[in-house]
N, C-alpha and C positions, 0 to 999 in steps of 0.2 A: 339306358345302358344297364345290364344288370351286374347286381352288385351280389355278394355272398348273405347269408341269412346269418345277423349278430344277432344274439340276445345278449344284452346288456350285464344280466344275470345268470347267466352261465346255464340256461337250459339245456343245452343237448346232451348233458353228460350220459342219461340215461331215457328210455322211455318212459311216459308217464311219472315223473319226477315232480317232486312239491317244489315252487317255485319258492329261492329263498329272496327275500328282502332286498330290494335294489338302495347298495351302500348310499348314494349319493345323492339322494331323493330326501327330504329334510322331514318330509311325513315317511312316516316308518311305513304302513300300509303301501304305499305306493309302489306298483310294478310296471316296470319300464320293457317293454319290448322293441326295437328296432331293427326296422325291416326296411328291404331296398323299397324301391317308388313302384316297382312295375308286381308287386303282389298284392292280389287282391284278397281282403278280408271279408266275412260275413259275422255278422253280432246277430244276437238270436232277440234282436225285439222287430214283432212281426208286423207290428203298424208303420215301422220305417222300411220296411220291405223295399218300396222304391228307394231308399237311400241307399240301397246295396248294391256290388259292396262299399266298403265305407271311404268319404272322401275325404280328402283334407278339411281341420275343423269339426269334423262329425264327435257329437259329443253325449251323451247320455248317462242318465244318474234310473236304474231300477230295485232302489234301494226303495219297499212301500210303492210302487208304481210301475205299473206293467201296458202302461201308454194305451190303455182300450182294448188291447188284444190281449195274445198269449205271448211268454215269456220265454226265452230259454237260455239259461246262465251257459251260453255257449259260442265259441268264437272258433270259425273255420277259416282255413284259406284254401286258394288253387296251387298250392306246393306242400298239403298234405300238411298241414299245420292243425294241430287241436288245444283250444284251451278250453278247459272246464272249470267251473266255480261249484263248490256246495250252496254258498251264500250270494246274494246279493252284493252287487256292485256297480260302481259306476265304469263307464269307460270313456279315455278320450283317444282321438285320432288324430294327429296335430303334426302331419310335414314332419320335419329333422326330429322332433323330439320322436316319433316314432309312437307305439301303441302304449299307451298307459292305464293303465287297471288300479283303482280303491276299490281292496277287498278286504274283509273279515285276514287278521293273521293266520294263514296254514290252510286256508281255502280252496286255494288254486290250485290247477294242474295242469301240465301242459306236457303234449306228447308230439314228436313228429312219425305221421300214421302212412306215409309213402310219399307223391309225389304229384296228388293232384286233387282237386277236389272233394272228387267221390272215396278216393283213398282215405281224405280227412272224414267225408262222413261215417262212412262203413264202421270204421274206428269206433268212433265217439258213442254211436249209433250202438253195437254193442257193449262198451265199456260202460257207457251211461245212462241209457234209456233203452235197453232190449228190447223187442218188438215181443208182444205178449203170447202172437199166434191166434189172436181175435181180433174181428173185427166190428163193427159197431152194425146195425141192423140193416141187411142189403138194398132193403130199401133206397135207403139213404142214395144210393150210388147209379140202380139202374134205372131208376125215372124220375123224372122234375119233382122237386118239394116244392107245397106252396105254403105261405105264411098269412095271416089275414091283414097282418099287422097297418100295412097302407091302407087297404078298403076300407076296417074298421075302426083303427087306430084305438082309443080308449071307449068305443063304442061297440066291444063284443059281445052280439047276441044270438040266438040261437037262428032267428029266421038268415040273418045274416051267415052266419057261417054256411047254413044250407044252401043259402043261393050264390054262393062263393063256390062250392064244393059244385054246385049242377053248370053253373057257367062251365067249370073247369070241360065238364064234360059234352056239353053242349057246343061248345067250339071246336071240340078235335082234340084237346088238350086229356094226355093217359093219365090214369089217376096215382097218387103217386103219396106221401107220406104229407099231411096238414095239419100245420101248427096252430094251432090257437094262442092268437098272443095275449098280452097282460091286459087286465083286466074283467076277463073272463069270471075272476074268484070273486068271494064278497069281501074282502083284505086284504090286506099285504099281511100272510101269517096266517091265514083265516082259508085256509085252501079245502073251499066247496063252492062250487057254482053260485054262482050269484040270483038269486028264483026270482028279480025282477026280470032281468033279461033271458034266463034259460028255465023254460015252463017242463020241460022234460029231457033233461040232457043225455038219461041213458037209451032213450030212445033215438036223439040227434046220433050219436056215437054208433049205435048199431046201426041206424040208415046209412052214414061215412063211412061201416067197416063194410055193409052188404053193397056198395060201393065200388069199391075194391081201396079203399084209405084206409091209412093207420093215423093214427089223432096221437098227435102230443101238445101237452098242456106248458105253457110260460110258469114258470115260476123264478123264485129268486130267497133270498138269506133275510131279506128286509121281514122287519115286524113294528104294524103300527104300532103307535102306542097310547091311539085311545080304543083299542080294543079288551074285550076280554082273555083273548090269547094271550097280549103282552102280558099282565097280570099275571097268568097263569106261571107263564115263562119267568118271568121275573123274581116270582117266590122260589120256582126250583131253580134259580141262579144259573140258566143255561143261556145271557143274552152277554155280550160284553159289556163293559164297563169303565165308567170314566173314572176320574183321580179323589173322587169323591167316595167310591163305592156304587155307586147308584147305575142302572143299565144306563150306557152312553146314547145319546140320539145321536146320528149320522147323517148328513145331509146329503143324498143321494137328485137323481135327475129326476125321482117323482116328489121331494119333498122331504121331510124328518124323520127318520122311523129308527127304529130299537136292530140291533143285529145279530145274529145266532152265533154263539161265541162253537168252531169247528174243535176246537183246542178238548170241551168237553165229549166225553163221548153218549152223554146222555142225550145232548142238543143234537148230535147226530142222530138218534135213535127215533129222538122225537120228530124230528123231518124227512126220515125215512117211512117212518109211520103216515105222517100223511100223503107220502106222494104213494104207498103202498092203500091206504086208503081207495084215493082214486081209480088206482090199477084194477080193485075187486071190486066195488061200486060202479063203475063209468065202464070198465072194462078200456081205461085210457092205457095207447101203448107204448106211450112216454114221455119225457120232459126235454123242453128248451130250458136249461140252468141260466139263466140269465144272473147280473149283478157278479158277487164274489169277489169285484177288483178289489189289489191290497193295500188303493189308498185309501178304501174306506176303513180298513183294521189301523192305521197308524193312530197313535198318540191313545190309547183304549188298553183296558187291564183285563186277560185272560185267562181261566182257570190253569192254564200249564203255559209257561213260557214258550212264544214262538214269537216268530217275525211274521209280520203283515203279509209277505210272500207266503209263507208257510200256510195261512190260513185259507190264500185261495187253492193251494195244494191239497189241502184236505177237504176243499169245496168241490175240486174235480174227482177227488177219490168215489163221491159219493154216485155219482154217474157211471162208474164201474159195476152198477148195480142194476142198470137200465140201459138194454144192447141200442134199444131209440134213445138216445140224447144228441143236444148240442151244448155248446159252451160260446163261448169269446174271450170270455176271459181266465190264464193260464199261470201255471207257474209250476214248471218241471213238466212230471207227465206225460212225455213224447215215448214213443210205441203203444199206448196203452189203448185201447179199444173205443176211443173216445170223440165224436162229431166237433169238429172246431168249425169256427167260419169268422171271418174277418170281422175291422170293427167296421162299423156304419159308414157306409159311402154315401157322400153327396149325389144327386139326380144332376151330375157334370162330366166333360168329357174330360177334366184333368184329375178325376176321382175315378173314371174308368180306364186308364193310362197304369192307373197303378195297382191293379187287382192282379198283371200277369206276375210281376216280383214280387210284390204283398203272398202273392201262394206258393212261388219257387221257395220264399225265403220258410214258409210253413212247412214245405217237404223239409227243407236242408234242415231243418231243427226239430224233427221228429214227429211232426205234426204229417202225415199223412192223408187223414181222413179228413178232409176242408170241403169248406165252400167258401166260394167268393161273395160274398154278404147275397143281398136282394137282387134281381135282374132292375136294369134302371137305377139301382141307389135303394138303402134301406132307412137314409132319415129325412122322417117322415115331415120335415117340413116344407122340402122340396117338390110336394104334394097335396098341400093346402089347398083351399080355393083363391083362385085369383094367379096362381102360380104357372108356369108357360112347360107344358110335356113335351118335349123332343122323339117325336116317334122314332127318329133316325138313330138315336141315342138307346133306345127302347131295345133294336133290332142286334145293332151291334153289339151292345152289350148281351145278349142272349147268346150271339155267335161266340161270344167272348168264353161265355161259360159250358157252350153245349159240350166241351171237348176237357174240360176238367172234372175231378171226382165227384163234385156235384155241383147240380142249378137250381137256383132255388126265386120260383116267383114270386111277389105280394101283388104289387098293384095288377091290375087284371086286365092282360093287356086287349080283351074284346072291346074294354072299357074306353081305351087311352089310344086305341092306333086305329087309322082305317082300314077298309079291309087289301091293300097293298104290302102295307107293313106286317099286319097283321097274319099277311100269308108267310112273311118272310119267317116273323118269329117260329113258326108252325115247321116251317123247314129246316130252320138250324137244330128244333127238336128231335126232327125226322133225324138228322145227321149224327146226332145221342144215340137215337137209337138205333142206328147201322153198327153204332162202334162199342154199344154198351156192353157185350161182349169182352173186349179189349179191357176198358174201364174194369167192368168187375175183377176180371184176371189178376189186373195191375192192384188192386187193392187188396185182394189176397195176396197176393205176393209179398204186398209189403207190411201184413198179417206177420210174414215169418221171415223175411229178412229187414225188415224196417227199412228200405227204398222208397224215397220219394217218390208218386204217381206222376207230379206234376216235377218236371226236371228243367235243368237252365240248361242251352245249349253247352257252357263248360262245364258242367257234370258230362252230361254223354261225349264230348268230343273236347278233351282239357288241351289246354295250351295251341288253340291256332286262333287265338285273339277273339275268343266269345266273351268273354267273362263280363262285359258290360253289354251284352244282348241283354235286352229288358221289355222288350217289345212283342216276342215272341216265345214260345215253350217246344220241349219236348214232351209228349203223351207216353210215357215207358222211354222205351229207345228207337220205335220203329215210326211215330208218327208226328211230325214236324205241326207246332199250328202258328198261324201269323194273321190273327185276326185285325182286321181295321179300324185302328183306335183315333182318326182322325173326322173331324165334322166334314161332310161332302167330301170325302176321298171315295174315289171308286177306282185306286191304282194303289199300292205302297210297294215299298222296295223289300226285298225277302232273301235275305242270309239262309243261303243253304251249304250246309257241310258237306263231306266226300259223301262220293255214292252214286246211284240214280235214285230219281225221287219220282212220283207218278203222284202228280198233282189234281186237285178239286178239281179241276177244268179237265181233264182225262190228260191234259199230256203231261209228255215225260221229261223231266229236268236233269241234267248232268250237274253235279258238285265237284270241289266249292264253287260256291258263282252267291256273286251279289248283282240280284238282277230285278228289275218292275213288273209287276202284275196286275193285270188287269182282276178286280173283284168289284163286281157290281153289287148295288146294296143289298140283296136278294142272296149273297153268296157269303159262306164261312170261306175262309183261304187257309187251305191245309195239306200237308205233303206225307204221301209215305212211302219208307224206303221199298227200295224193289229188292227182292232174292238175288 
């Protein structure tokens, strides 16, 4: 039954109004919002993507912690609802108590921006992350990325990459933008090729570029600390710092290492320096930023006051400097010209379930330019030896991504699928590339009006009971996809909105209708509307 929209705290006096103090809340920080049952919310943490929108119980603290992904101190509804944060905070979602916010005092804002959604992002979207009018290197967008990172994992070497890059083309596979992942360098901090494993790199790099690849290098903020750089770094006081004085060690997923305090602008200069380095020696034509997360800056002393969020903030600023980047991990930053892509998927079909809302929720909070991690799963354990490949997992998951802003391979799939599968994967790229046209369009566009590429059915069509469609996307406004995220499904059922729709299988479908389709494993299943 719906009920009218109370705010507990007297919101609506005005648009965009500082939320004051909810009297009755025994922590003074505490802000109480209370909403009927039948509005849907979206929170701007991108690794619960599948959680959204939020359900009863849904509960999170991104105070220091940006859960793997990127962040964005942002809460939408489908009734044109916007709250925004400066700071870090927690939220809970909890039945009768209604929407609860711990924030910083005088932090908060909260606006009502029309009456649906897209009304809520459009809003926010300009008020609080403008779209810059760039976009990150087109690359990126109109042909498959690949990454070594599964083939090679902490074994990147030069013959290696070469026969990763001639596979690519030896199969049918277009050449397309190749990462070289960590380990490549001779340190964490120490960013030059490693001359055990790369005997002549600037020659590797010109064979990749006369190729047709653009080469980007992994890196990250970490600095060992039995190097000679830490040393260096540590005398000009550019590293943070524990309660001692002394550079802090950090305990990251490779181990202990010293950190680039972002806060100085010298430490910046100095890290720019060497990925600038690379750029005119290697002739590299850009970086995967890897690391950054803000729970590695908690409990540590930096030359200018910020918050652990703050820091990955100004860890993304620096990719504003390089049109090839990626990231993963965020904090603010939405319109900005900048390569995001989820956090690390499991090699599962209930980690592939959740890539299509993991990227709705990246558009809805200003993250436009994504990828959905690795084709198949990007952690790398799930690919060890002894460990069981699901071609069929392989396949669909490629269908999953051919029709998002980007796809990005590692493991190789000449390697891993026979040659059935293997044609299949080849054809969902084909299907990229019919539509990559589209895709581009759509990623300029949302260069200058900050538009999600990847959209949820109640963006484009609010209020006729989409808003927990999570199974399926819209591509813009004009093209419907409902890839098959099920083991041995060669049918799923397909929510289609008003319209006619002229379907992957050539016919044509009258809307609304929730109706079964046949999609055999060989097939993306995807709709688009008719004139």
């Amino acid at each position: 039954m719906k009920g009218c929209l109370r705010l507990v705290i007297a919101l609506i006096v005005l648009p965009h109004c500082m939320l004051s103090q909810t009297s009755q809340n025994t922590d003074a920080n505490t802000i109480t919002v209370t909403t009927p049952t039948n509005v849907a919310w979206w929170a701007g943490i991108i690794e619960d993507g599948f959680q959204m929108p939020m359900a009863d119980g849904y509960t999170v603290d991104v105070r220091g912690n940006n859960h793997q992904n990127q962040v964005q101190p942002l809460l939408l509804s489908d009734q044109g609802d916007v709250i925004w944060s400066e700071a870090p905070f927690e939220i809970r979602f909890q039945g009768g108590k209604g929407l609860q916010l711990d924030p910083p005092s005088g932090q908060i804002f909260q606006s009502k921006a029309g009456n649906s959604l897209r009304d809520a992002f459009l809003y926010a979207s300009s008020k609080y992350f403008p779209p810059s009018g760039k976009t990150p290197d087109e690359l990126l967008f109109s042909n498959p990325q690949y990454n070594t990172w599964i083939e090679l994992m902490y074994d990147q070497n030069q013959a290696g990459i070469l026969k990763y890059a001639k596979g690519i083309e030896d199969h049918g596979f277009p050449a397309g933008v190749l990462m070289v992942d960590d380990n490549w360098q001779e340190d964490y901090g120490k960013w030059d090729f490693n001359k055990g494993r790369f005997s002549d790199p600037k020659t590797m790099i010109a064979t990749l570029h006369a190729d047709g690849f653009k080469v980007m290098l992994w890196v990250c903020p970490f600095i060992s600390p039995d190097c000679d750089v830490y040393r260096d770094l540590a005398k000009q006081n550019l590293l943070v710092k524990d309660h001692s004085g002394e550079p802090a060690i950090v305990r990251w997923w490779n181990g202990a290492s010293a950190l680039l305090d972002f806060t100085n602008p010298k430490a910046v200069n100095w890290f720019r320096s060497r990925l600038d380095y690379l750029q005119t020696t290697y002739q590299v034509d850009g970086f995967k930023l890897d690391g950054g997360d803000s729970s590695f800056y908690c409990g540590v002393t930096t030359l200018q006051p910020a918050s652990p969020n703050a820091q990955t903030e100004l860890y993304g600023k620096i990719g504003l400097h390089y049109p090839l980047n990626e990231y993963r991990a965020m904090w603010k930053m939405g319109g900005q010209p900048l390569g995001e892509r989820l956090s690390d998927k499991a090699h599962s079909w209930t980690d592939l379930r959740k890539l299509i809302p993991d990227m709705i929720l990246e558009g809805l909070m200003g993250y436009p330019f994504s990828c959905p991690d690795m084709i198949g799963g990007g952690e790398f354990t799930s690919f060890l030896p002894g460990t069981t490949i699901d071609q069929e997992l392989i396949v669909r998951s490629t269908q999953c991504q051919a029709l998002m802003p980007m796809m990005q391979f590692s493991v190789a799939p000449w390697r891993v699928l026979d040659k059935a599968h293997l044609q299949a994967v080849l054809k969902a790229v084909q299907v990229r590339e019919e539509h990559k046209g589209n895709i581009l369009n759509l990623v300029k566009q949302a260069a200058s009006t900050g538009e999600p590429v990847v959209r949820s059915l109640e963006y484009v069509f609010p209020h006729q009971g989409y808003e927990r469609v999570n199974d399926q996307f819209m591509l813009g406004d004009q093209i419907l996809v409902a890839p098959v995220l099920e083991k041995g499904a060669t049918q799923r059922e397909v929510i289609l909105p008003s319209g006619a729709w002229k379907g992957f299988n050539g016919k044509l479908y009258q809307g609304p209708a929730t109706l079964p389709v046949a999609v055999p494993y060989d097939e993306l299943c995807y709709f688009e509307r008719v004139k």
